[in-house]
C-alpha positions in Angstrom: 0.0 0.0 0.0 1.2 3.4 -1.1 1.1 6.3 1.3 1.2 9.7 0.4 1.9 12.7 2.0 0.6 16.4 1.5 2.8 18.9 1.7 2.0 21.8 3.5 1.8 25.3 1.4 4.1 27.4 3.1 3.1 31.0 3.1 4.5 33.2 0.6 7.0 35.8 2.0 5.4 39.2 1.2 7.7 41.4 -1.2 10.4 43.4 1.0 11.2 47.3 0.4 14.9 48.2 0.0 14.9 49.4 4.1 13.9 46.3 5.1 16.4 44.4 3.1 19.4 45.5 4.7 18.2 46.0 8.5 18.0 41.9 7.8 21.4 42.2 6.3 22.5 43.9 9.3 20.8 42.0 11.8 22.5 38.9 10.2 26.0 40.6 9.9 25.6 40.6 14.1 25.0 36.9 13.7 28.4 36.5 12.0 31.3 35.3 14.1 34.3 37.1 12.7 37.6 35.7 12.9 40.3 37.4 15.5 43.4 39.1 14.3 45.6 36.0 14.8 43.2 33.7 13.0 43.1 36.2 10.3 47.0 36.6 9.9 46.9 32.6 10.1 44.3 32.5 7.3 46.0 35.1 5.5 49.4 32.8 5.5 47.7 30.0 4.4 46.0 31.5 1.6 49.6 33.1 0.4 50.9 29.5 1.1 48.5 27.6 -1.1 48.1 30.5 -4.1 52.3 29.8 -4.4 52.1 26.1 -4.3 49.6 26.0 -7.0 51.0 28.5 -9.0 54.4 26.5 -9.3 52.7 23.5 -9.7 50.7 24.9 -12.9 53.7 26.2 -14.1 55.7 23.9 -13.7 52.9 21.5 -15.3 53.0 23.7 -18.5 56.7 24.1 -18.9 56.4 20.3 -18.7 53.6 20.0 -21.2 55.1 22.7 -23.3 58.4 21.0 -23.7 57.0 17.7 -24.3 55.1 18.8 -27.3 58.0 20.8 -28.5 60.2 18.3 -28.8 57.2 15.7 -30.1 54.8 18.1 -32.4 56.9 20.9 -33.4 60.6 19.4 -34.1 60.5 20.9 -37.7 60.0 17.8 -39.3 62.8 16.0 -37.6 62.6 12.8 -36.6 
């Protein structure tokens, strides 16, 4: 035996003016827990940390890829 279920019709959220849009953004900006100035630096460092790693190993990877078909697809017809 199948059983269904009826979903409940929530009520629709009447349309908000410009004011009351950001008093809510406000209200949940207070909400937010922000991070203290070590945890920022931290952050920060880790950020710095992880852009460099990538960015070698991307470059890296294209040198890599770049050299391979250099020396494979564009060898001026020598074999």
């Amino acid at each position: 035996m199948a059983v269904t279920t009826r979903r409940r019709e929530e009520p629709r959220a009447q349309p908000v003016g410009p004011g009351q849009f950001l008093r809510d953004v406000y209200d949940e900006l207070r909400k937010v827990v922000w991070p203290t100035a070590g945890e920022l630096y931290r952050y920060t460092l880790v950020v710095i940390f992880t852009v460099i790693l990538l960015g070698i190993f991307i470059g890296g990877t294209d040198y890599i890829l770049a050299e391979v078909a250099r020396r494979t697809l564009y060898n001026n017809g020598v074999h």
